[in-house]
C-alpha positions in Angstrom: 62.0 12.5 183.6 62.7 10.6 180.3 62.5 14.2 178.4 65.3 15.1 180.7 67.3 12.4 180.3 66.9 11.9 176.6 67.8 16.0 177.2 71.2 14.9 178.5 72.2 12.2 176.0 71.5 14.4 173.1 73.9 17.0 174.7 76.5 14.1 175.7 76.8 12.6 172.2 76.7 16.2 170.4 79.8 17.0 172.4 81.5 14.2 172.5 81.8 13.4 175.6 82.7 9.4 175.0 84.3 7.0 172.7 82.9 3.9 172.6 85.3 0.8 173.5 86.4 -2.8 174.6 87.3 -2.9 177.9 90.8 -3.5 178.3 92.0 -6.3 180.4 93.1 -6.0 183.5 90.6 -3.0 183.8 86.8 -2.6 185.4 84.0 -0.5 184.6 83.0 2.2 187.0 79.9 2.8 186.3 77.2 6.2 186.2 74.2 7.1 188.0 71.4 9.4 187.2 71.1 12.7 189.1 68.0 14.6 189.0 66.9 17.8 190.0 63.6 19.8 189.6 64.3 23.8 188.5 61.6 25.8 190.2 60.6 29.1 188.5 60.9 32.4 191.0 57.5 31.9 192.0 57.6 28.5 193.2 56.3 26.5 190.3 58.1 23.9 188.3 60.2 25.9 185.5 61.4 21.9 184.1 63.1 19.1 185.2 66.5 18.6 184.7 68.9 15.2 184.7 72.9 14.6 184.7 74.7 11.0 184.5 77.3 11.3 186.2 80.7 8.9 186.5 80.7 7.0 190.2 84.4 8.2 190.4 84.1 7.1 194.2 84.1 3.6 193.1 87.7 3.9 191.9 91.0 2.7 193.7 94.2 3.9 194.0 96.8 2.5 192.0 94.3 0.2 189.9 91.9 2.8 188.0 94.4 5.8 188.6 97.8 6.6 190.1 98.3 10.4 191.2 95.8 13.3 191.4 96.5 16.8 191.0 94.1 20.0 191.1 95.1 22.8 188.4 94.7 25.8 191.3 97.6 28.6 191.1 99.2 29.4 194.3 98.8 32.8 195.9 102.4 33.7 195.8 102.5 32.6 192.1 99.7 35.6 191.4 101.0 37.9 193.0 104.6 36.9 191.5 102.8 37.4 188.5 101.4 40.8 189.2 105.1 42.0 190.6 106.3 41.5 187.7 103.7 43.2 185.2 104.0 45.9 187.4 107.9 46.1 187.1 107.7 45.6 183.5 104.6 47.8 183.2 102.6 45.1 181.3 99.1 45.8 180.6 97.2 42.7 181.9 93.6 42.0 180.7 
C-alpha cells in the first residue's frame, strides 16, 4: 500500500492541490483519511492497488468552517430554454 500512497502524493503535489499554511485563528483543522481500494484485472486477479486521501468534510459545521452550499446543476427548464432559443435563432450548438 505505501507504493500507492506515495502514488497519490506525487499526483497531489504535481497538481497542486494544497498550499501550505498557519492555521488561522479562530479556525480548526478537518483532517484526511486514507481510502484504499484493490483494482482487479477482468480475470479476477489483482491489476494494482490504488489509494486516495480524502478531506473528512463531514467533520465540518455550519456557520464555523462554511456558511452556504450550492451545487452547480442547471435546471431542466433552463436547457430546454436554452435549446428554444438556438432553435429560434437557428444556432448551431456543439
Amino acid at each position: 500500500w505505501k507504493d500507492a500512497m506515495d502514488k497519490e502524493i506525487v499526483a497531489l503535489e504535481q497538481n497542486h492541490s494544497w498550499i501550505l499554511t498557519d492555521l488561522p485563528q479562530g479556525k480548526h483543522l478537518i483532517g484526511c483519511k486514507w481510502i484504499y481500494k484493490i483494482k482487479h484485472k477482468a480475470g479476477g486477479s489483482i491489476e494494482r492497488y490504488k489509494a486516495r486521501l480524502v478531506a473528512k468534510g463531514y467533520n465540518q459545521q455550519v456557520g464555523v468552517d462554511f456558511f452556504d452550499t450550492f451545487s452547480p446543476v442547471v435546471k431542466h427548464t433552463t436547457i430546454r430554454l436554452i435549446l428554444a432559443i438556438a432553435a429560434v435563432k437557428q444556432w448551431h450548438l456543439h
